[in-house]
Structure formats: structure tokens, C-alpha cells
N, C-alpha and C positions, 0 to 999 in steps of 0.2 A: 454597337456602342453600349456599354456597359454604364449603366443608372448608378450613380454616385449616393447612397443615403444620410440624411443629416440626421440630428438628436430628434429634430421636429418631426420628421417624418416616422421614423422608430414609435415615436409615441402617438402620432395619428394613426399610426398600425396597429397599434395597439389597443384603442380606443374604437376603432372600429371592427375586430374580431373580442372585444370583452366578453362575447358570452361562454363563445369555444372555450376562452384561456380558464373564465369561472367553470366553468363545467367538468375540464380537463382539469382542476385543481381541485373543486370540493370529488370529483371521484376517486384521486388520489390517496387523499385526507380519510376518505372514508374506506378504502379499504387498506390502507394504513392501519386504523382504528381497529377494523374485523381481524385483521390479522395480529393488532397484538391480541386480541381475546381468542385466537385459535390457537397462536404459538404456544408451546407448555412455558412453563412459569422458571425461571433461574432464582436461585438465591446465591448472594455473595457474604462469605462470613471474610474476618479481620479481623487479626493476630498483631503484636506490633513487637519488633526487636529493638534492643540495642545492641548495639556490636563495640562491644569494648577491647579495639583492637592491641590497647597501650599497656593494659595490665598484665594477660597471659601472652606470657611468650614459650619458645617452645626449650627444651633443657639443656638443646645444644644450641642454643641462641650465640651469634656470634654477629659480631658490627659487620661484615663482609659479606656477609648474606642477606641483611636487611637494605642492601643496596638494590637490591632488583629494581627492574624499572616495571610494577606490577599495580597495580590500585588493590591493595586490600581485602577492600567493600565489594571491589565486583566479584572478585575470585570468591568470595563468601555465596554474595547474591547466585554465584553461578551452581555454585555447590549443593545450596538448598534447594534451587529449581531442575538440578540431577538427576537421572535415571534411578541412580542406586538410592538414594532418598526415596523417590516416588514407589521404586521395588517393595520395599520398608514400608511405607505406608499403606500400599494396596496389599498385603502381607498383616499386617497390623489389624486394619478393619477389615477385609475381604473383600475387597472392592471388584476382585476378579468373579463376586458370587452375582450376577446381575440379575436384577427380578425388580417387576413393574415401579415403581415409585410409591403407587397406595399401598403395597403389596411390603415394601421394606423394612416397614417397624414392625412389621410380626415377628419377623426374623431377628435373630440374637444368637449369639457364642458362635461366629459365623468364623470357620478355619478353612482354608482351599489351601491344599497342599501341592509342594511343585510338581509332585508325579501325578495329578487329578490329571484325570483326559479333559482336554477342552471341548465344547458342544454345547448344545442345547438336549434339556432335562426338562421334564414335567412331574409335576406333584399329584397327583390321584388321590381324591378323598375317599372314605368310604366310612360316613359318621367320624369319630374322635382317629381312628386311622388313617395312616398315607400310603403309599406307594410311589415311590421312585421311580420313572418308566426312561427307557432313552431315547434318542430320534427313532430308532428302528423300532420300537415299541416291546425290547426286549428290558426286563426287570433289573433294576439295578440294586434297591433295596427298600426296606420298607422300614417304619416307625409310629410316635404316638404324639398327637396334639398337644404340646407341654413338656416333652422329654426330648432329652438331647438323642440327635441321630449321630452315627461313626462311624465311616465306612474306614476310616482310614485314612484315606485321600481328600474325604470330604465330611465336615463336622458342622452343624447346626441344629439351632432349634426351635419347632413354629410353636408361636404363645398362642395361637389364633387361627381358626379356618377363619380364610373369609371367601373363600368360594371352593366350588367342587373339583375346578384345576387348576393348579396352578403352572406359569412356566419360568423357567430359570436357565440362563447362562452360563458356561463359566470359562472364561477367557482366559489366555496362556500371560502370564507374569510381564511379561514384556511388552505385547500390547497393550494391556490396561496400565500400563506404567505410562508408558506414551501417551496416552489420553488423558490421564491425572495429570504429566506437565504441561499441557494444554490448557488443563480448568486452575492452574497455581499461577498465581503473578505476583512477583516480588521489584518491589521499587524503595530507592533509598529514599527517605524524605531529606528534601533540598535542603545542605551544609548542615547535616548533623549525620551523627552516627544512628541515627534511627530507622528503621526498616520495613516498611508494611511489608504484609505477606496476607494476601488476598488469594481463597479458594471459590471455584462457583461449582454447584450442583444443584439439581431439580428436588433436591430434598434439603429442607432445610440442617435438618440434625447432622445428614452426612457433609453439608459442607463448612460445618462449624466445628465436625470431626480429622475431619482431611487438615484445615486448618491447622489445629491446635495439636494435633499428631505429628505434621509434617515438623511445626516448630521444637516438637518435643525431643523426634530422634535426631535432629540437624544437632541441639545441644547434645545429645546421649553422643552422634558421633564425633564430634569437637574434641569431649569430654573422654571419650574410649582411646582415640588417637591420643591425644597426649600422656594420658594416664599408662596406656601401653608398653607406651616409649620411655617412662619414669622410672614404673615397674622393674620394667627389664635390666636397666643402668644399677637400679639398686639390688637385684639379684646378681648381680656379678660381682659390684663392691662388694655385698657380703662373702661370697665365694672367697674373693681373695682377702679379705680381711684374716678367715680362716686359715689360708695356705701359708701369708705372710706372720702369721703370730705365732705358730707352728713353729717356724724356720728363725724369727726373733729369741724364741724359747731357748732353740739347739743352738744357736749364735750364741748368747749370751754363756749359755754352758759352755759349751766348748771353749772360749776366751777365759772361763772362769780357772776351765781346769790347765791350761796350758800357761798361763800366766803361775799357779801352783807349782805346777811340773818346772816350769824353766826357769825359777824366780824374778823373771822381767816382766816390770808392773808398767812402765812410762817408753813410749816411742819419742825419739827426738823431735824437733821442731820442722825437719823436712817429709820425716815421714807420715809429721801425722799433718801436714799441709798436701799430703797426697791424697791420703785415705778419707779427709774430709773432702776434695773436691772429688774425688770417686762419689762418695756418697751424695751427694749433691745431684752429678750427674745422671746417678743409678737413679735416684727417684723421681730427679724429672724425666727418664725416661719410663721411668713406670706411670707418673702420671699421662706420658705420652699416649701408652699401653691402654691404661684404664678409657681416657678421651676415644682410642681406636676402636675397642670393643665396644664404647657406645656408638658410638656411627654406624657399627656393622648389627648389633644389634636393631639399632631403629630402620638400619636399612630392610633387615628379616622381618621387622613386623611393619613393616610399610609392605615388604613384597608380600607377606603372608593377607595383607588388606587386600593387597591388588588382585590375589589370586580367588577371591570370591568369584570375580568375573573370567570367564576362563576364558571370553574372545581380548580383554583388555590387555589381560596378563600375558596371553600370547605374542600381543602385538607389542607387547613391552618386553619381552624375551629378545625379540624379532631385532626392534630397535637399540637395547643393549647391547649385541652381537653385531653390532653393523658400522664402524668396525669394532671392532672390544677395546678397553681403553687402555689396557695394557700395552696394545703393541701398535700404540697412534704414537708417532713422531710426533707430533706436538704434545703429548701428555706426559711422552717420557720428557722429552725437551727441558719442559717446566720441572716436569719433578726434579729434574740435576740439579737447576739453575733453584730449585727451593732448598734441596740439600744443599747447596754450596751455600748461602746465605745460612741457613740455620746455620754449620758448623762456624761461618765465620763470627755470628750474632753469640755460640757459646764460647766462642774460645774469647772476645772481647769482655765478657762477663765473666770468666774465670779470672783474668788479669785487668791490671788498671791500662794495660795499653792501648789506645784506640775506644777508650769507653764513649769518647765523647762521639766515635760515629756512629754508634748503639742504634740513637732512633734513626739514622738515614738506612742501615739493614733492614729495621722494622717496616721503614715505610716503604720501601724494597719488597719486601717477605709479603705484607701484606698488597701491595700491585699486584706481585706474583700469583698472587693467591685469587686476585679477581680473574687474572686472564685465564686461569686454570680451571675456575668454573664458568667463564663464557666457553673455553673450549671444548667440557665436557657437555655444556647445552648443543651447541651447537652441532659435537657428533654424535648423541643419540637423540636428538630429536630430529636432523635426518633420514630417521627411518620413517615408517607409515607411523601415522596420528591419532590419537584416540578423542572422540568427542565426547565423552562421560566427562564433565568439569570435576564431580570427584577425584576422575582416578586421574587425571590430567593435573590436581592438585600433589597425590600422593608422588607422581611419579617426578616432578617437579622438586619433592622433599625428597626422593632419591636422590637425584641427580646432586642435588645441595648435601646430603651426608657423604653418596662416593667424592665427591671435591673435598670434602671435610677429612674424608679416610685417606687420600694421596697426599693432604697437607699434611698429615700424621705420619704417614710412613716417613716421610722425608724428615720431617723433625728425628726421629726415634733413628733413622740411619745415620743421620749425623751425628747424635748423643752417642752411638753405636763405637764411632771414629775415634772419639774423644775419649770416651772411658777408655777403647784399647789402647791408646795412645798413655793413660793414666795407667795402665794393667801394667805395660813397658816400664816406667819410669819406677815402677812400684817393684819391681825384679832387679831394680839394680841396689837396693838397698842392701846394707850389710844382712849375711845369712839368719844372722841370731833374729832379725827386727822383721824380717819377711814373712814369716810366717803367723806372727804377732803383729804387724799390719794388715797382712790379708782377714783374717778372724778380728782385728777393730771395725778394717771396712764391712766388712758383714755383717757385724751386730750392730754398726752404726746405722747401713744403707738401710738395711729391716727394718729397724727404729724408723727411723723418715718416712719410708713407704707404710710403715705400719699406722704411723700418726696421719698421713698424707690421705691412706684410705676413710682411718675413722670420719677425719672432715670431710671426707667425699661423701661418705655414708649419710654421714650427718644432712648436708647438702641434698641428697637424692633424697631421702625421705620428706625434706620440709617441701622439693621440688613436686615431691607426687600430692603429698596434701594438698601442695598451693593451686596444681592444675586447675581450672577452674574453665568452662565452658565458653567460647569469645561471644556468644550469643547469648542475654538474657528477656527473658518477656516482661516485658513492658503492659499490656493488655492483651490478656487471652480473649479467643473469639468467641463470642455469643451467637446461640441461636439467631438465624435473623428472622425478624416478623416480617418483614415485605419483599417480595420478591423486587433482585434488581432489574430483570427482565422477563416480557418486553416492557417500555416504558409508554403506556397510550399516550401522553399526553405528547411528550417530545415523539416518538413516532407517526402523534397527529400534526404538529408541525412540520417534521422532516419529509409528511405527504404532502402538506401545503406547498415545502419551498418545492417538490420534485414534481410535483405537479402545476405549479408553474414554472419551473424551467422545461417542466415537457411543452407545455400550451407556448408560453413563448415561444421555447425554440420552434413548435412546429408552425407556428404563426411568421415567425420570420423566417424558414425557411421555404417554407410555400410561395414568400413575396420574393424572395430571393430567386425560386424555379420559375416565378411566375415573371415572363418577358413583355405579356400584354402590357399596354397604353392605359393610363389610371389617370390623370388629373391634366389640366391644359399647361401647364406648367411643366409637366414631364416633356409633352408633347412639342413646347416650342423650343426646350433645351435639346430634343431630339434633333428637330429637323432644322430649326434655325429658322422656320416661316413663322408668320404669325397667325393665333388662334383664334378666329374670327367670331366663333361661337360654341360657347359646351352648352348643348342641347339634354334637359334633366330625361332621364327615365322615365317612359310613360307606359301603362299595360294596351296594347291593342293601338293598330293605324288608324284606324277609325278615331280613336280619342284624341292622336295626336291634331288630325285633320281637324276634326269639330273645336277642337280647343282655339285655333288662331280664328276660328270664326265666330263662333258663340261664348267661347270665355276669355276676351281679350285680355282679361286680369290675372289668368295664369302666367303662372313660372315658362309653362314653353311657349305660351305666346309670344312674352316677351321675348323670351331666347332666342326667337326667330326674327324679333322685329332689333334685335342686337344686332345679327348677323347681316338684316340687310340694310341697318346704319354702316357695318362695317366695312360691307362691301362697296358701299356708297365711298367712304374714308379712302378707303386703300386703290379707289381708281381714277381719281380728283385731277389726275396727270394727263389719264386716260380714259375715259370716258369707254363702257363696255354696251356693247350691246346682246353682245353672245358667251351664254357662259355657260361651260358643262363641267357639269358635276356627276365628281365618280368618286370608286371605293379603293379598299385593297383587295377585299372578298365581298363575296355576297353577302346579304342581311344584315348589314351595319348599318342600314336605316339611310341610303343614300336617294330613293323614291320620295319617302316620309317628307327628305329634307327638300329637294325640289318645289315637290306641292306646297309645303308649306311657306317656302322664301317665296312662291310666286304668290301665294294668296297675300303675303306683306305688300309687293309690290304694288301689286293690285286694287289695296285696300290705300295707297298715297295715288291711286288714281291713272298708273301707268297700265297701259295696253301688253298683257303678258300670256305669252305659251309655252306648252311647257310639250315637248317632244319626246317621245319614250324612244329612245337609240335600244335601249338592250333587245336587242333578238337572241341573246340564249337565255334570261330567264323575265321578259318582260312582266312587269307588275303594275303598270300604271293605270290600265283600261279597269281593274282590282277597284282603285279608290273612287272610280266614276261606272260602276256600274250602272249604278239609275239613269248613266245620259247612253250608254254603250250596252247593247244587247249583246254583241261577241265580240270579238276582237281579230275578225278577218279584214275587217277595211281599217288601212294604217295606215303607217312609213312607206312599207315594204310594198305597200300594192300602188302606191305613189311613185317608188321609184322604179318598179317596173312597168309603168305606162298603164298598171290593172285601173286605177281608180287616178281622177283629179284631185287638187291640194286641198283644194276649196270644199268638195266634197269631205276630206280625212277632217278639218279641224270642228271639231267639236265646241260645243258651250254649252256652261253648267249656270248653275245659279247664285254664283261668285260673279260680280261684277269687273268687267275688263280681264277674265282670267278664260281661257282657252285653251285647249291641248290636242295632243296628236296620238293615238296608240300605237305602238309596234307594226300593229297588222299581221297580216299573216307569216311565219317564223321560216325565213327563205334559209335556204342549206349553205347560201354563200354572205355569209352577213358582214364582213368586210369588205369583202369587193363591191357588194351595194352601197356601205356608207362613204366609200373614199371613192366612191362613181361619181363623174360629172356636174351628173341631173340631181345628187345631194345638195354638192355645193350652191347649183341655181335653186334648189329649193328652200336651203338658208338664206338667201339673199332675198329671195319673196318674201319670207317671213321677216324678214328684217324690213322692207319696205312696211308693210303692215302692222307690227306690233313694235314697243319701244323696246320691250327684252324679252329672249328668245333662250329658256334658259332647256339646256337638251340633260336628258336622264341617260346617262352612259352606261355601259359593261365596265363590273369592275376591272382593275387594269392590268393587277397581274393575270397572266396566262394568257392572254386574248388579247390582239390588238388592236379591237376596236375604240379603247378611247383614244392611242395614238392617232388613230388615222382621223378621228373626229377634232381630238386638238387642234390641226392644223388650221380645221376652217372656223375657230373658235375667240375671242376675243382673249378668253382667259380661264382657267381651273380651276373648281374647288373641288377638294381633295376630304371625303365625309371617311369618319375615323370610330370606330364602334369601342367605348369606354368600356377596357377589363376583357377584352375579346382579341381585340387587333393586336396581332407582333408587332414591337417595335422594329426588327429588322425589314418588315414589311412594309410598314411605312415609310421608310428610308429608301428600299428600292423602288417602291412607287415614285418619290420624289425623282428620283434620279432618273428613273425611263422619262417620265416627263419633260424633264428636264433637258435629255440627250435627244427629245424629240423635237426640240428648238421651242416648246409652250411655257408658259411662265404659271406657277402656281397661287395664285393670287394668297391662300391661306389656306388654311382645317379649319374641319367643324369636326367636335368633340363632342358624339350623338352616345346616348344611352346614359349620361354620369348620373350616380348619388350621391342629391343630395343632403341624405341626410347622415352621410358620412363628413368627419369632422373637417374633410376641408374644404365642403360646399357649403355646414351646415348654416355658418354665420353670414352667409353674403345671401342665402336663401331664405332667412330667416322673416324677413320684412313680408317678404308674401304668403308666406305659411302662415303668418299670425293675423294677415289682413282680413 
């Protein structure tokens, strides 16, 4: 049966292991403490951004692109906490140069170049001289206290000996990048655009540099990307501003001199409604042209970004090619269905017919144009994936310029339709006006394109000026004065709380393993009998003994003189004259308790003996040595005819109190007690004395208190407090029980009390 525990109980267990749990908490607490003064010291510096994501946008900004379903701010967050960032910054300060921490501010103008071998390096003094040595103790190179060292591969220089060797690291670019995003932590502050960026390291100065570095190349590369992609747009408007003013030049000439030569100055009213919507068209497709070259440029300096990294760039080759987007049925699919709208969206805009379904093309064109770049995401990112948030950014701004470059081709195919279709109409003109319209459309379309560029130019220049970084600093990072870890104080609480939930937990899990019998209350929800007496803890038998005689004012005196109030109550129906008492096991104090319920008895005046049954570990002839010299004349030598009854019982100096010893320890101790001349020899004693109370073998294992039962009035069942299994107890009751004997009650021998749930009922006589 499984003990059910309450809040009360919890806390009286608690209460009575207090010391373990204080002890098992302040050791905690304390070495808590010693380890943060052992652990080396952190500092954390803080940097603070804002990210002004609304001002800079990028030069091919378009409403259809800012639809993505992407947050921003993380894609930022994630970019700053990147490999290629941290690359950058362990690049920057050297952070791949590793040497002790007291040892770092000697060093300065510290370069580790990507071809340095990685390893461990030692510094050799020798007065204001060094020596370079390598693991194998072969020379790498040497230099001067105060002068820049160069191998090449590896640049620095010591301001300082401060000892005769020194040793130094120097890690491959990749690993110590990995580790620097480990010591960076970047968090938005809640509903604003504002951004901590938090670095830790064991030096103060380098994690106030990591810091403020990190923040500085994140704008440098914001600030490069965009500026790139500007650049590039307006070196090409210039290109053609050139080519077109060139070709405006010979246009206009040539119109000059052929208008001379054939004396025709004015085209009619049809032709020059041709050669005007030619020119119209020729320039919006040139601006188509101009818009395509920028896509395909920002596409080359996005791939020419991505190719720093040669495993990303690989992998972004990989993914481009798989399938290629030229020859994906859904890409061409879209591009038809965009050329058929453009052509219909120009030919509506050439004429007044159908003007009015203008915007239902547009908003058509543009649908078209989202599903064209969900389906180009969706088949190249298909392929394997890059975790670099950088280049996972760049490649993201690919995919959004190729979408942008197949919206373009398709535009420029259908203007393509439309002008040959305007080339046709324009050949049907009288001979003389055809060749003095083609030379108008020319120095007209030139004109347009030529003006069309200057404002591009225009546009692109103020575009690259305006770039401006989406990350500004708010608060650059300071030195910090305190290290942030460890923290003694909070790591002497967090030993407090872990060392009480160790001590607790191991307090409650002990009670928990632990099955023994603890309180009389346990004990009657156990067995459902009642507890007739919890008898307190005493040291030594002897004290228990002398206590019911010479300190009648004791706690187990009285305990004793409860028990045989109690057993008086409980037999009121029935009237006992014979009553044996027994254990579960041995040493549960069930001797102790005999002797002592018979000296109560004896002391209200009744005629009382006390019989020692146990012949396997008899103890009783123990407490009456001074009246018993050995313990050969007993029981045993009564019921085998050695010795008379009269002879066995003994008398001590306890008035009306009597007993009998085991006697000699017979090899068949069952078959003696459930013999006969037993039963006639309890019946004498019952003739003779008014209770006959018998000291039995405990009951599991051996069946001598069954066989004794039978010729028995009644049980008591003695229960050793903190010792005894409860399962044990239970089957006691039960053999008893199936042996047709009634268990009158327990006595709960051994309890303390000056545990909290004896402590207040015991209290009256501790204090008397």
C-alpha cells in the first residue's frame, strides 16, 4: 500500500531533516561563490542601432517586391550576426592572433593573413629580442621589442616583454569566425526600430572593439551593396548617353541635308502620327533596355558578392541550374501571358480604344508579375541551401532582379511587335514622304531617348548620393569597467535555490524510498487496527526497564502505562487473560515491551508472568540476570519432562511480577510449543496468575507465534518506528489473521519524539 502524502506531512519532513537541507544549501552557496572567483572574468560591451528601414531603399525598388512576406529587422539582425561579418571582423582586429589575455595589450598592428598556417607559435626572448619558434621547435622568424615584425603571412608588434616566453595561436578564419558569432548577440529593442548588439570577451578593450567594428562593417556593407548597384546603373546611362547623342548628331544631319536635297520640309498629318507613335515606342523600349541592364548589372555585382565565398557561390550555381529558368514551363508560361498583356496594355495606350480597361491590364500585369517571382523562388531555392544570412540575403536580391529581368524582356518583346507593326504602316506611305519619315522617326526617337537618358543620369547620380546605410549608431560601445561574468552574488543565490532543491529533493526522495512505519497514524491508516501505544526512543534495555520502576514520571512510563489502559479498553467485551506478543523481525523492542506492560500490570496489583516463547533468539533471562545464573532451566526443559513449572518460574524484586526463561534452545521449537503439555502448562499458569503474557518469535519466517496464537486470548503485534516495512506489517496482520487469532492492536516501539509530530504532545513532560 502505497502512503499517500499531505502539505503537512511535506513540511514535517522538512522540519525534521533541517540540518542535511541547511548544509546541503549553504555548501552549494559556497562553492557557488569560490567558483565565481575561479571562473576568468567576461566583459560585455553595447553598441546600439537604428535601422531606418523606410528611408533607403534599393534603386530598383519597385511596389511588387516589397510584398514579400519577410520581417525586415530579422533579415538585418541576421546579417549582422553572419559568418561573412564576423569573417570581417576577425580580419579587421586579428582575432585569429590568440595569446593569453594579460599578454594582449602588448600586441598591436596585429595582421594574420589567409595563407598563415594555423598552429601554435612561441615568442623567445632574448633581452630587447625575439625569436619566432614553431611547435616542432623549428624557427619561423625573429624581430625587435617595439618594431613591427612581417613575415608576410603574419604582421605584428610587441610594445613590451613581459616575460621570457611567450605563446600564441593562430586559428583558420573560419573557425574563429564561428566563435566570434557565439560571443555577438544582437536583440531588437521591443516596437522600435532600435537594435542592441552586444559582444563578450575576457578583455575588456577587445570586446568594446568586436562591438563597435562589427557595427561599423554591417554599415560599410549596407553602404557597399547599394552604392555598387547605383554606381553600375549610372556607368551604363553614361555609356549610352554617348552612343545616343552621337547617333542624334547624324540623325539630325542627315534630316537636314535630305530635306535640302528633295525640297520636302512638312510630312502630312498621317505620317507624322506614325513616326510620332514609333518614337514613343522606340523610347519606351529603350527605357525598357536601360531598366534591363540595370537588373542584369546588380545581378553581376550581387553574383560577383556572392563569389567571395566559393562553397556559397557554388551552391548558388548548383541551385540556379536546377532547373534553369529559361526552360521551366511555368516561367515561360508567365513570360507569354506578360507579353500578351504588355502588347495589349500598349496598343490600348496608342489609341483611345479600350483606354478605359488600362488599369484592369495593369493590375493583370502586375498579378502576373508576383506569381513570376513566387515561381522563380520557388525553383531555385529547390536546390541545396545556404546558411550564411548574408548571402541568403544577396541571393534572395537575385532571385528579385532575374523576376525583374523576365518582366523586362517581356515588356521590350511586345514594344518589339508594335513598332514592327508601326515599321509596316510606315512603308506604305507615298515614296517621296518614306524616306523623310523614317530620318523624322530617327532624329525624333534619338531626341526622346537622348532626353529619357539625361533624366535617368540625372536620377542615378542623386540615387547613389542618396544611398545611405539602413543601420545608423545610436551609442557606440564603451570600454566596460565590470566584468559581466561570473556574477557572485546572483551565482550565490542560484547556489542557494540549487542547493535547496538538491537537499529537498534528496530529503523527499529518501522518504519517498523509504517504506518503513514512521508515525502511529501511518500505522493505523496501514493496517486498519488500532495503535495502542507509540513507545518514545530510549538508549539501552536496561533504562527502558528501570524507567517504569524508578521513574514513573517518564515519557515511557507512561507510554507503557497508556498501553495497558489500552489494552484494558479494547478487551471490555472480553476479558483476556493470555496475551502474546510479537514482531515482524527481530529487535523491534518486542522483549522490552512485555517486561515492561507486565511491570504496569503488576504495579495495579495484578499477579503477572511473563514467559519467554522465543527459542531462536531468546532474550529475556538478559533482563533478569541478577535472579537467573544461566539460562538452562526454562520452557524447554518443562516441556520435555527435564525440570517442573514450579521449579522454571522465577521472582524478582518487582512485586506480583514473575517469569519464565526459554531454557535450554531445543532443535524442534515448534513442535515443543504446539505440544500438549504447552497447552496444560498455560492453563496452570492461568490457574495461578491473573495475566500470562508470553514473549513470542517474531512471525514472519517461523511459525511459532502461529502455533502459540491458538492457545492465546489475544495479539499484540510490537512495530519498530523507522525500521519496520510496511509491507511487512501487513503480512504479519494477515498470517495472523488466516490463522483464525484476532490482533488486539500495535505498539509503535522506538518513535521520536522530538521530531515535529511527537514534538508538541511530548512536550508537557520534557518541560516538567
Amino acid at each position: 500500500m502505497k502512503q499517500q502524502y499531505t502539505l503537512t506531512d511535506y513540511i514535517n519532513i522538512m522540519r525534521e531533516h533541517i540540518r542535511p537541507i541547511a548544509v546541503c544549501t549553504a555548501a552549494a552557496a559556497v562553492v557557488a561563490l569560490l567558483m565565481s572567483f575561479i571562473l576568468p572574468k567576461t566583459y560585455e560591451a553595447e553598441v546600439t542601432f537604428k535601422l531606418d528601414l523606410s528611408e533607403s531603399k534599393p534603386l530598383f525598388y519597385s511596389p511588387i517586391y516589397s510584398q514579400k512576406q519577410i520581417d525586415p529587422v530579422e533579415s538585418q539582425l541576421e546579417i549582422i550576426q553572419s559568418r561573412t561579418l564576423a569573417q570581417t571582423v576577425v580580419k579587421e582586429l586579428g582575432l585569429n592572433f590568440v595569446v593569453k589575455d594579460s599578454y594582449r595589450t602588448y600586441f598591436d598592428s596585429v595582421f594574420v593573413a589567409d595563407d598563415c598556417p594555423p598552429g601554435t607559435y612561441y615568442v623567445r626572448f632574448h633581452n630587447s629580442e625575439f625569436t619566432i619558434v614553431g611547435s616542432r621547435g623549428e624557427v619561423i622568424g625573429t624581430g625587435t621589442v617595439g618594431e613591427h615584425y612581417d613575415s608576410g603571412a603574419l604582421r605584428f608588434r610587441i610594445n613590451e616583454k613581459r616575460a621570457d616566453n611567450m605563446k600564441l595561436t593562430i586559428m583558420t578564419l573560419n573557425k574563429r569566425a564561428r566563435e566570434l558569432q557565439k560571443q555577438v548577440r544582437v536583440d531588437q529593442i521591443r516596437n522600435s526600430q532600435l537594435v542592441r548588439l552586444k559582444a563578450r570577451s575576457r578583455n575588456p578593450q577587445v570586446a568594446a572593439a568586436i562591438a563597435n567594428t562589427l557595427a561599423n562593417e554591417y554599415i560599410n556593407y549596407s553602404l557597399r551593396t547599394v552604392r555598387e548597384v547605383a554606381r553600375g546603373s549610372k556607368e551604363f546611362i553614361e555609356s549610352q548617353i554617348l552612343i545616343f547623342g552621337e547617333e542624334l548628331n547624324h540623325a539630325e544631319e542627315d534630316l537636314r541635308q535630305y530635306k535640302e536635297k528633295a525640297g520636302i520640309f512638312l510630312l502630312n498629318a498621317s505620317a507624322h502620327e506614325i513616326i510620332s507613335s514609333l518614337a514613343q515606342f522606340e523610347t519606351e523600349r529603350e527605357r525598357a533596355i536601360v531598366a534591363l541592364h540595370e537588373s542584369e548589372s546588380a545581378i553581376e555585382n550581387l553574383e560577383a558578392e556572392l563569389s567571395r565565398d566559393a562553397a556559397s557561390y557554388g551552391a548558388y550555381k548548383q541551385m540556379a541550374s536546377f532547373p534553369t529558368l529559361s526552360s521551366s514551363p511555368i516561367i515561360v508560361s508567365l513570360k507569354d501571358k506578360l507579353q500578351t498583356l504588355e502588347l495589349q496594355k500598349q496598343e490600348m495606350a496608342q489609341t483611345d480604344v479600350g483606354s478605359n480597361d488600362v488599369p484592369r491590364i495593369e493590375a493583370q500585369i502586375q498579378k502576373t508579375e508576383e506569381e513570376l517571382q513566387k515561381a522563380t523562388r520557388q525553383i531555385v531555392l529547390a536546390g541545396p541551401s545556404i546558411d550564411d544570412p548574408v548571402f541568403r540575403s544577396i541571393i534572395t536580391q537575385i532571385i528579385d532582379q532575374e523576376t525583374r529581368a523576365i518582366s523586362l524582356q517581356s515588356r521590350i518583346a511586345a514594344l518589339n511587335q508594335i513598332i514592327g507593326r508601326q515599321n509596316a504602316r510606315l512603308k506604305q506611305l507615298p515614296e517621296a514622304e518614306v524616306e523623310l519619315a523614317q530620318l523624322e522617326r530617327q532624329k525624333m526617337a534619338n531626341e526622346n531617348i537622348y532626353t529619357m537618358l539625361l533624366g535617368k543620369l540625372e536620377e542615378s547620380k542623386i540615387a547613389e548620393a542618396m544611398q545611405i546605410s539602413e543601420a545608423r549608431i545610436i551609442d557606440v560601445a564603451n570600454v566596460p569597467e565590470r566584468p559581466t561574468h561570473p556574477r557572485p552574488v546572483l551565482n550565490a543565490v542560484l547556489g542557494v535555490l540549487l542547493g535547496l532543491m538538491i537537499g529537498v529533493g534528496g530529503v523527499i526522495l529518501k522518504e519517498r524510498l523509504d517504506t518503513s512505519v514512521k508515525t502511529a497514524k501511518e500505522l493505523e491508516e496501514l493496517t486498519g487496527s488500532s495503535v495502542l501505544a507509540s513507545i518514545p526512543l530510549m538508549k539501552g534495555k536496561e533504562r527502558a526497564l528501570i524507567a517504569t520502576v524508578e521513574e514513573p514520571h517518564s515519557e515511557i512510563a507512561e507510554a507503557y502505562r497508556i498501553l495497558r489502559t489500552n489494552i484494558a479498553f479494547a478487551t471490555t467485551a472480553r476479558p483476556i487473560q493470555t496475551l502474546l506478543v510479537t514482531s515482524t523481525i527481530p529487535q523491534e523492542g518486542k522483549t522490552t515491551t512485555c517486561i515492561n506492560l507486565a511491570i504496569t500490570l503488576s504495579q495495579q496489583g495484578h499477579k503477572v508472568i511473563v514467559v519467554d516463547c522465543d527459542f531462536r533468539r531468546p532474550m529475556l533471562h538478559n533482563y533478569f540476570a541478577q535472579y537467573v545464573t544461566d539460562n538452562r532451566h526454562g520452557l524447554s526443559d518443562v516441556l520435555i519432562g527435564r525440570l517442573k513449572l514450579e521449579s522454571a518460574i522465577v521472582r524478582n524484586s518487582v512485586h506480583n511480577l514473575s517469569f519464565i526463561t526459554s531454557g535450554t534452545i531445543p532443535s524442534n521449537p515448534a513442535e515443543l510449543l504446539g505440544s500438549e503439555k504447552m497447552v496444560q502448562m498455560i492453563e496452570k499458569l492461568k490457574a495461578s496468575f491473573e495475566f500470562v503474557i508470553i514473549d513470542a518469535p517474531p512471525t514472519l519466517g517461523v511459525a511459532d507465534a502461529r502455533v502459540l496464537g491458538r492457545i492465546c486470548d489475544a495479539v499484540l503485534v510490537v512495530v519498530k518506528a523507522q525500521m519496520t516495512n510496511r509491507e511487512a506489517v501487513i503480512d504479519v496482520k494477515n498470517e495472523i489473521e488466516r490463522s483464525g487469532e484476532k490482533v488486539i492492536g500495535f505498539v509503535l516501539n522506538g518513535i521520536d519524539i522530538t521530531s515535529s509530530y511527537y514534538r508538541r504532545r511530548y512536550h508537557y513532560y520534557r518541560s516538567a
